[in-house]
Kinemage of the C-alpha trace (Angstrom):
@kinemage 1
@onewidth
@group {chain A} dominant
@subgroup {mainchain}
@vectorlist {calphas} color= white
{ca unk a 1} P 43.547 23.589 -64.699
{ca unk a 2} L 42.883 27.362 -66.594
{ca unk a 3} L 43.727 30.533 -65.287
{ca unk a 4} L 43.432 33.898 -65.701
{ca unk a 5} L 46.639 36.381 -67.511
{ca unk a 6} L 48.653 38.166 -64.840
{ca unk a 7} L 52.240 40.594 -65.222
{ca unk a 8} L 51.678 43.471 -66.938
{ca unk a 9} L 54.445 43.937 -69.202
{ca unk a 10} L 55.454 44.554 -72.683
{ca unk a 11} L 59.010 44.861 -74.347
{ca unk a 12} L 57.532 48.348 -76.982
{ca unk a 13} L 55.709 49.655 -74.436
{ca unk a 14} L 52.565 47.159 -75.500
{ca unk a 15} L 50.385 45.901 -72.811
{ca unk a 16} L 48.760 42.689 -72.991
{ca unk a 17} L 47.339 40.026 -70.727
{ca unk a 18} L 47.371 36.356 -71.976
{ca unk a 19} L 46.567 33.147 -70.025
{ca unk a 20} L 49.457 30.711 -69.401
{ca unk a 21} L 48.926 26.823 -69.778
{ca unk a 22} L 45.635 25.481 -67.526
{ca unk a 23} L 45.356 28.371 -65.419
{ca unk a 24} L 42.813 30.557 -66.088
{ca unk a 25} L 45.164 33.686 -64.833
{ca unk a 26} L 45.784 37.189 -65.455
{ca unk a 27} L 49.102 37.459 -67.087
{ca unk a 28} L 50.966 40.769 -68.523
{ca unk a 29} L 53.422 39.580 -71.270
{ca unk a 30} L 55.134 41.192 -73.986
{ca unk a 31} L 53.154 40.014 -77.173
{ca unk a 32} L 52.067 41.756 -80.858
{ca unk a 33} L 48.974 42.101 -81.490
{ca unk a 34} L 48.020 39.534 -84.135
{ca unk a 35} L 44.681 38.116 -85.870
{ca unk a 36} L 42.101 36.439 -83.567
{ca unk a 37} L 42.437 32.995 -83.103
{ca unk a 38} L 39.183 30.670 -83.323
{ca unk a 39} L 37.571 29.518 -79.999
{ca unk a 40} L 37.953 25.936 -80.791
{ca unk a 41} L 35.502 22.844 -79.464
{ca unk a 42} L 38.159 20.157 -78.043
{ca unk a 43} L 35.056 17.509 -77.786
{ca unk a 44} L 34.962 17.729 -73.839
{ca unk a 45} L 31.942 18.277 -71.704
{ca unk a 46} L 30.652 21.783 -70.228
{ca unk a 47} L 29.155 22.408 -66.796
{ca unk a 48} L 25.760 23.541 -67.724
{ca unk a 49} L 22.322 23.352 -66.253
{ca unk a 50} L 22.026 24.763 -62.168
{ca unk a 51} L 25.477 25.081 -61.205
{ca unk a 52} L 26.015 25.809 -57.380
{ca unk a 53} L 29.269 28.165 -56.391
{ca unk a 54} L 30.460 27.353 -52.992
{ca unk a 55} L 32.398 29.816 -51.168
{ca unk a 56} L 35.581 29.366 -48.928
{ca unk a 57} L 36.333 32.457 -47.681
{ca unk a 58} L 40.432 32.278 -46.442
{ca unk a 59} L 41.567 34.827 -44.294
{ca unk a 60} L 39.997 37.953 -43.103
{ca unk a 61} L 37.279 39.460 -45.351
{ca unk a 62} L 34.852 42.213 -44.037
{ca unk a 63} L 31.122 41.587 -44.575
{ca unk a 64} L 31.137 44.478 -46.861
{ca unk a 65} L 34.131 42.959 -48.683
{ca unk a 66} L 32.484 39.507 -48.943
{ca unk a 67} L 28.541 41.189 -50.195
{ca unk a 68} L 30.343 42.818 -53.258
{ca unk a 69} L 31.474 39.361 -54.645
{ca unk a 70} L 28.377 37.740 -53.304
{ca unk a 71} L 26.084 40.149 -54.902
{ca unk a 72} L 28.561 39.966 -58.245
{ca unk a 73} L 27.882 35.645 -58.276
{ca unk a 74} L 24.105 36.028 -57.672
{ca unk a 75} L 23.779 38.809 -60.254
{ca unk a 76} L 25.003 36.344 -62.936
{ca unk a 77} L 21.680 34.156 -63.179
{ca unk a 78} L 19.432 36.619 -61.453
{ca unk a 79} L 16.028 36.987 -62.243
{ca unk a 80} L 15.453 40.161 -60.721
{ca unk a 81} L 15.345 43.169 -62.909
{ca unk a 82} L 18.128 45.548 -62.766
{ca unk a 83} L 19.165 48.036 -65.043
{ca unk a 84} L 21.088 47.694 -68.359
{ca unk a 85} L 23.826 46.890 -69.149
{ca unk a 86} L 23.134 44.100 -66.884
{ca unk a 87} L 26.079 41.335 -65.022
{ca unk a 88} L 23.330 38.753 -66.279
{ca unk a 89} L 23.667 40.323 -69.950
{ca unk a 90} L 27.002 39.794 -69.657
{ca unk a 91} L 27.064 36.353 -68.495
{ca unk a 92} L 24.386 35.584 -71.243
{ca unk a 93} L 27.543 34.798 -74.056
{ca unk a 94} L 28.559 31.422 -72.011
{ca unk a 95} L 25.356 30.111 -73.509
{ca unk a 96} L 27.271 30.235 -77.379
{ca unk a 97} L 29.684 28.005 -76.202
{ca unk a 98} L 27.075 24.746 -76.787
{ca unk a 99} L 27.338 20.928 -76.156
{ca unk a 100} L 25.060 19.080 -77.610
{ca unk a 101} L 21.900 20.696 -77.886
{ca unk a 102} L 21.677 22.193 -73.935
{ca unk a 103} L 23.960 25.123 -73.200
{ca unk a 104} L 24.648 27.824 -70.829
{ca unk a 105} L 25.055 27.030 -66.732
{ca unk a 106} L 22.717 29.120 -64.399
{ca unk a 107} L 24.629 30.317 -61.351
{ca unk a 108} L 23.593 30.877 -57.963
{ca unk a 109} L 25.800 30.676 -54.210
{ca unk a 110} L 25.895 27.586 -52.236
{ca unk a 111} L 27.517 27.130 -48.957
{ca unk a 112} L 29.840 29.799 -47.167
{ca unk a 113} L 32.962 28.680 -45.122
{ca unk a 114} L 34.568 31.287 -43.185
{ca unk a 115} L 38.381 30.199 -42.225
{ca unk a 116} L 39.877 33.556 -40.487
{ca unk a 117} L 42.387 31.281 -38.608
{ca unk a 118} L 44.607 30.508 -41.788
{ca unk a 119} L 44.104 26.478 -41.152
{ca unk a 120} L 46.579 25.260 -43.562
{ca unk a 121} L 48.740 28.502 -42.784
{ca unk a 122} L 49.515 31.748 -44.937
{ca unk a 123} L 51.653 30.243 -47.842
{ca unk a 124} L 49.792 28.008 -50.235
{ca unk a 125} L 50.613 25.348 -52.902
{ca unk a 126} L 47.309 24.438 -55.373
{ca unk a 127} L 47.392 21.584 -52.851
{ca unk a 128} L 46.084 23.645 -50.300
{ca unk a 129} L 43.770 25.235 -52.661
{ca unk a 130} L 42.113 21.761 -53.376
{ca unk a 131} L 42.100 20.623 -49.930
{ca unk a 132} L 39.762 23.860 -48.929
{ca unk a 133} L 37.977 23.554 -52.372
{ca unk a 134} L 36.958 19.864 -50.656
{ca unk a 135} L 35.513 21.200 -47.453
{ca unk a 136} L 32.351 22.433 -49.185
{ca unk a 137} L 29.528 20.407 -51.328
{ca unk a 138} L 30.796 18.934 -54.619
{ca unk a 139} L 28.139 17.945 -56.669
{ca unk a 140} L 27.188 19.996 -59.799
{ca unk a 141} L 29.319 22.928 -58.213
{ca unk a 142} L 32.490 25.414 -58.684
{ca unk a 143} L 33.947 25.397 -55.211
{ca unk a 144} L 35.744 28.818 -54.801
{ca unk a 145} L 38.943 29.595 -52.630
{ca unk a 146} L 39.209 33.310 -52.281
{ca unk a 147} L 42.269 34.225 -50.194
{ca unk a 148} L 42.828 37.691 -47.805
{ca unk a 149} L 45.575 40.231 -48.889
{ca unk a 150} L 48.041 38.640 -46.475
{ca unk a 151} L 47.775 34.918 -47.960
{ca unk a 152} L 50.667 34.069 -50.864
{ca unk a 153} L 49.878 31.684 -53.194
{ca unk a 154} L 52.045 29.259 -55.130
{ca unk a 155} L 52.450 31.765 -58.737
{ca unk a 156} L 50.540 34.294 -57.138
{ca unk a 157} L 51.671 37.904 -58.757
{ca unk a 158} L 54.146 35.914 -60.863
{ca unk a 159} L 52.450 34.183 -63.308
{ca unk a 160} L 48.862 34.392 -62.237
{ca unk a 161} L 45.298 36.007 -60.382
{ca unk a 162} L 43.610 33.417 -59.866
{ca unk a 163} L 42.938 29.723 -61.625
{ca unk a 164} L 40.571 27.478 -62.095
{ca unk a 165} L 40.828 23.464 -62.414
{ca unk a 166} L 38.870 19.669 -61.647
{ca unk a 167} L 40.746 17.054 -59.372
{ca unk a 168} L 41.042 13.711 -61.137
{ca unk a 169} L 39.291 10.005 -60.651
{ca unk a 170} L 36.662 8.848 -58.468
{ca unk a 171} L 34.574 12.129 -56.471
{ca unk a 172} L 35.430 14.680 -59.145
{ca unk a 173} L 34.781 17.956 -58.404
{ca unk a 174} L 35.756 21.569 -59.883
{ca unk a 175} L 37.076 24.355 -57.992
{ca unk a 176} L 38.917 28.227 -58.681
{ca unk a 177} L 41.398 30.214 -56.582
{ca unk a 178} L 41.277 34.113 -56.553
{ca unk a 179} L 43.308 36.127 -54.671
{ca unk a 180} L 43.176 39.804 -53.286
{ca unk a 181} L 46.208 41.484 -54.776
{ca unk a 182} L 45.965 44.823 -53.079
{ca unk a 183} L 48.921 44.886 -51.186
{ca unk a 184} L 50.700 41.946 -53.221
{ca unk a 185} L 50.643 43.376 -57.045
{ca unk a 186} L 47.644 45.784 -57.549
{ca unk a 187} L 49.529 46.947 -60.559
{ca unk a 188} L 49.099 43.451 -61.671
{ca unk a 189} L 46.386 42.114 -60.798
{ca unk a 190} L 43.987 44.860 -60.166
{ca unk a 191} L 44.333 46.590 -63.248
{ca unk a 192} L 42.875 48.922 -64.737
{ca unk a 193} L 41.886 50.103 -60.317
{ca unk a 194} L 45.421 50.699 -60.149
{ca unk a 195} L 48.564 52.080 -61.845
{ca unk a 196} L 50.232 49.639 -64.086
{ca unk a 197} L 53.736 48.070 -62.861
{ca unk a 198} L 54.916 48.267 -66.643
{ca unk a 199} L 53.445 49.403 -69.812
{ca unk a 200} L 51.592 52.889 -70.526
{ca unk a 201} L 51.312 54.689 -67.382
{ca unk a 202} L 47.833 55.739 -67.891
{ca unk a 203} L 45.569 57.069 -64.772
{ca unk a 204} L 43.522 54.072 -63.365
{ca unk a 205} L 40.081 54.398 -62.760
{ca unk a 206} L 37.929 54.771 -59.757
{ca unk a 207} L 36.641 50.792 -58.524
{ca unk a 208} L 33.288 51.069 -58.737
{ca unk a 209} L 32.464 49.379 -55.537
{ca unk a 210} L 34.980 51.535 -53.389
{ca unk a 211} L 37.852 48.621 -53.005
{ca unk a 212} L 40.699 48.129 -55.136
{ca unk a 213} L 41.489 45.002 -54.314
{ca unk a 214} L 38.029 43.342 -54.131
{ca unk a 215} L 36.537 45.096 -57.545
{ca unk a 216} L 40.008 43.644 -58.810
{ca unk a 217} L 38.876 40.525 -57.382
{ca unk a 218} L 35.953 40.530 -59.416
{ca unk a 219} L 37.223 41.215 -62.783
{ca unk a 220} L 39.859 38.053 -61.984
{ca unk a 221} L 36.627 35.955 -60.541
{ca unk a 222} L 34.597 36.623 -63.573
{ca unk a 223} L 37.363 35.089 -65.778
{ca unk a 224} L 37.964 31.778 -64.079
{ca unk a 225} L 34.136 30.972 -63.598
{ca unk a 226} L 33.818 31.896 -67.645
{ca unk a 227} L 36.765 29.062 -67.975
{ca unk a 228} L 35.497 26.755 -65.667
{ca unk a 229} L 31.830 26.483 -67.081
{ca unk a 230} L 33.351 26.535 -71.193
{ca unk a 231} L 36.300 24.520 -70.542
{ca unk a 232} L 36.059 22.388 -67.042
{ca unk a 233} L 38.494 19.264 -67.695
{ca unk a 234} L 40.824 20.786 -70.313
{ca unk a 235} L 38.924 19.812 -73.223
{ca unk a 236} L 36.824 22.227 -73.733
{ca unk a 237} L 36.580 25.482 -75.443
{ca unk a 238} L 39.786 27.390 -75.782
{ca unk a 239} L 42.116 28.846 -78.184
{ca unk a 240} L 45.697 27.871 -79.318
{ca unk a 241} L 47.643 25.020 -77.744
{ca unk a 242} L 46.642 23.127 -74.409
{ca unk a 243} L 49.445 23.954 -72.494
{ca unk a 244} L 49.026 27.790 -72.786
{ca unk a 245} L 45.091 27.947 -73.553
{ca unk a 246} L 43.298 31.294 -73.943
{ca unk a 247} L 39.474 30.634 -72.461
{ca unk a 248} L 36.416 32.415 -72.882
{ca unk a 249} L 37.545 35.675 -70.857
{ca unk a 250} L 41.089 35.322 -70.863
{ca unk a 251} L 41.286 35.230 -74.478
{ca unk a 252} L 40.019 39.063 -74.445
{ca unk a 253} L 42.258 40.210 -71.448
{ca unk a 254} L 42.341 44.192 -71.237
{ca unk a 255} L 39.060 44.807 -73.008
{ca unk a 256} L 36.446 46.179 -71.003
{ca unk a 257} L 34.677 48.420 -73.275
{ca unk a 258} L 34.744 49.341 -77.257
{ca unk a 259} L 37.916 50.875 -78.094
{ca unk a 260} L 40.369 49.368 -76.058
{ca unk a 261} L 43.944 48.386 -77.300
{ca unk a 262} L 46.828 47.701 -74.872
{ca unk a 263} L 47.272 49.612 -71.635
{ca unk a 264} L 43.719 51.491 -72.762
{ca unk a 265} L 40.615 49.503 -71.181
{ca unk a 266} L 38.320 50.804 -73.394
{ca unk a 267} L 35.128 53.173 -73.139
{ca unk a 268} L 33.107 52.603 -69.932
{ca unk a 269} L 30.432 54.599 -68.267
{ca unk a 270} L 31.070 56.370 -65.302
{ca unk a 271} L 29.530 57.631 -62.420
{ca unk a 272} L 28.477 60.829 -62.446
{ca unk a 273} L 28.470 61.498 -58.393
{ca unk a 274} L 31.741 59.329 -57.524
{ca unk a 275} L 33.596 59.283 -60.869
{ca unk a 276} L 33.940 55.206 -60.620
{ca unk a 277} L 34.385 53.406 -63.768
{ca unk a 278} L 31.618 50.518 -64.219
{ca unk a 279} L 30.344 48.276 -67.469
{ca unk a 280} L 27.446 46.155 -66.029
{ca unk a 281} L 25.121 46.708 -62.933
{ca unk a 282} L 24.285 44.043 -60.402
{ca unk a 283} L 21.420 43.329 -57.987
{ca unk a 284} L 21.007 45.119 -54.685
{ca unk a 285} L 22.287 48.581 -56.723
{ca unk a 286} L 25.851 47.358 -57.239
{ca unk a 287} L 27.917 48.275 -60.039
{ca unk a 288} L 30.889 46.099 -61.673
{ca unk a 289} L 33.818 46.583 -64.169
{ca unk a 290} L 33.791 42.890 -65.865
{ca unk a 291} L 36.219 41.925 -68.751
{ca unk a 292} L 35.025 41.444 -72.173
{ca unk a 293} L 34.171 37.994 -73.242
{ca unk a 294} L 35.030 36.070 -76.511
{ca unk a 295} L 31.910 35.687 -79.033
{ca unk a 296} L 32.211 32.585 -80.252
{ca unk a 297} L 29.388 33.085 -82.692
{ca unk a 298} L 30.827 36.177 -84.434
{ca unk a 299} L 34.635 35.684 -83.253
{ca unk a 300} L 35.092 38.686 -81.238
{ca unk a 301} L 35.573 40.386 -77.992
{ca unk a 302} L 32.057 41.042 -76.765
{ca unk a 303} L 31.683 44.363 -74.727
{ca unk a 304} L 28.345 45.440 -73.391
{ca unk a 305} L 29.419 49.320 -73.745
């Protein structure tokens, strides 16, 4: 499993997000800021080629709520021209992460499940996760568990935002979690939409689509589907040891734009008539705040701005 960092936190007033073991979470940890690490090839196979995500929607999402993160998944492959920088730009860098001589996955949504009646109840285990991750079409796909702001998960706020693994033998499939922190840990999980729980106390900026918890939702999203298309089965692409890897995305936690050191998020534009903070745009006019993504060609944090 990956995941993305999660806990903001740091012992000299240092922010920093790293990933902890497989999961592909959001993690705030005290750490020094040290020399990048290579993004090392661990002989594994990529998911590459037309690459379905399936959506299971747990809890209560409004339609707005569930058109920003569909418009954010079909604006990663689209072929429609919107303006620069561009979500498609951005998701561009998975192609330098190669196997063999094919690289790069092109994205588009599958199949929708909506379960509003909290079938397996309101406190999950990654059992639970897998078990909805199975209701949906499993062939050459990312299944996707999103849960509502009333839903706990197993690690949720404590060591994690949302995670990403494959189930094991015969009818393997892949499948993320990401969960809407809101009223859970914003200051977590949310960041930089909402005041940090530790670390420099600096203002957070305006989400860009209106939602704290949702445009939080993306930035987490983003990371684990960046993890589960360059490292699937744990033998990927990632940096340092396999029980704590740092993916594609996680590996840059906090960076959004040029500039950025801990508890800073970097430059970003902004919008001139509602003051929200963006990077990339989208298709249908939307606008997103997506983490920076490791370069494996020149070793670096990319940032589109």
């Amino acid at each position: 499993m990956a995941s993305t960092s999660l806990k903001t936190l740091l012992l000299v007033f240092v922010l920093a997000f790293i990933a902890e073991t497989s999961f592909a979470t959001r993690k705030l940890t005290a750490l020094v800021v040290e020399k990048p690490v290579p993004m090392k090839y661990h002989n594994g196979p990529l998911l590459k080629g037309n690459i379905t995500i399936n959506l299971v929607w747990y809890g209560k999402f409004t339609p707005t709520q569930r058109a920003i993160i569909v418009d954010y998944i079909n604006s990663l492959s689209s072929g429609r021209r919107v303006l620069s920088p561009s979500v498609s730009a951005w998701w561009k860098t998975t192609e330098k992460y190669k196997y063999g001589r094919a690289a790069g996955a092109t994205i588009s949504v599958g199949k929708q499940v909506l379960d509003e009646k909290y079938s397996v109840g309101k406190s999950l285990k990654n059992a639970h996760i897998i078990l909805l991750a199975s209701h949906v079409p499993k062939i050459r796909s990312i299944n996707v568990v999103l849960t509502a702001t009333d839903v706990n998960v197993e690690g949720f706020c404590m060591s994690r935002c949302g995670s990403h693994g494959s189930t094991r033998g015969k009818g393997r499939f892949s499948y993320a979690w990401v969960g809407n922190s809101e009223t859970q840990c914003a200051g977590q999980c949310a960041w930089p939409f909402h005041q940090p729980i530790y670390g420099p106390q600096t203002p957070p900026l305006v989400a860009p689509n209106g939602d704290v918890g949702i445009d939080g939702m993306i930035i987490n999203l983003a990371t684990v589907l960046a993890g589960a298309v360059t490292n699937p089965f744990d033998n990927g692409y990632f940096q340092g040891p396999a029980t704590a890897p740092l993916e594609a995305v996680s590996a840059c936690t906090g960076v959004f734009g040029s500039g950025a050191y801990p508890g800073y998020p970097g430059n970003v534009l902004v919008d001139k008539t509602s003051g929200a903070s963006y990077n990339t745009h989208g298709v249908n006019g939307r606008k997103y705040l997506v983490p920076a993504m490791w370069d494996p060609k020149s070793s670096t944090c990319s940032t589109l701005v």
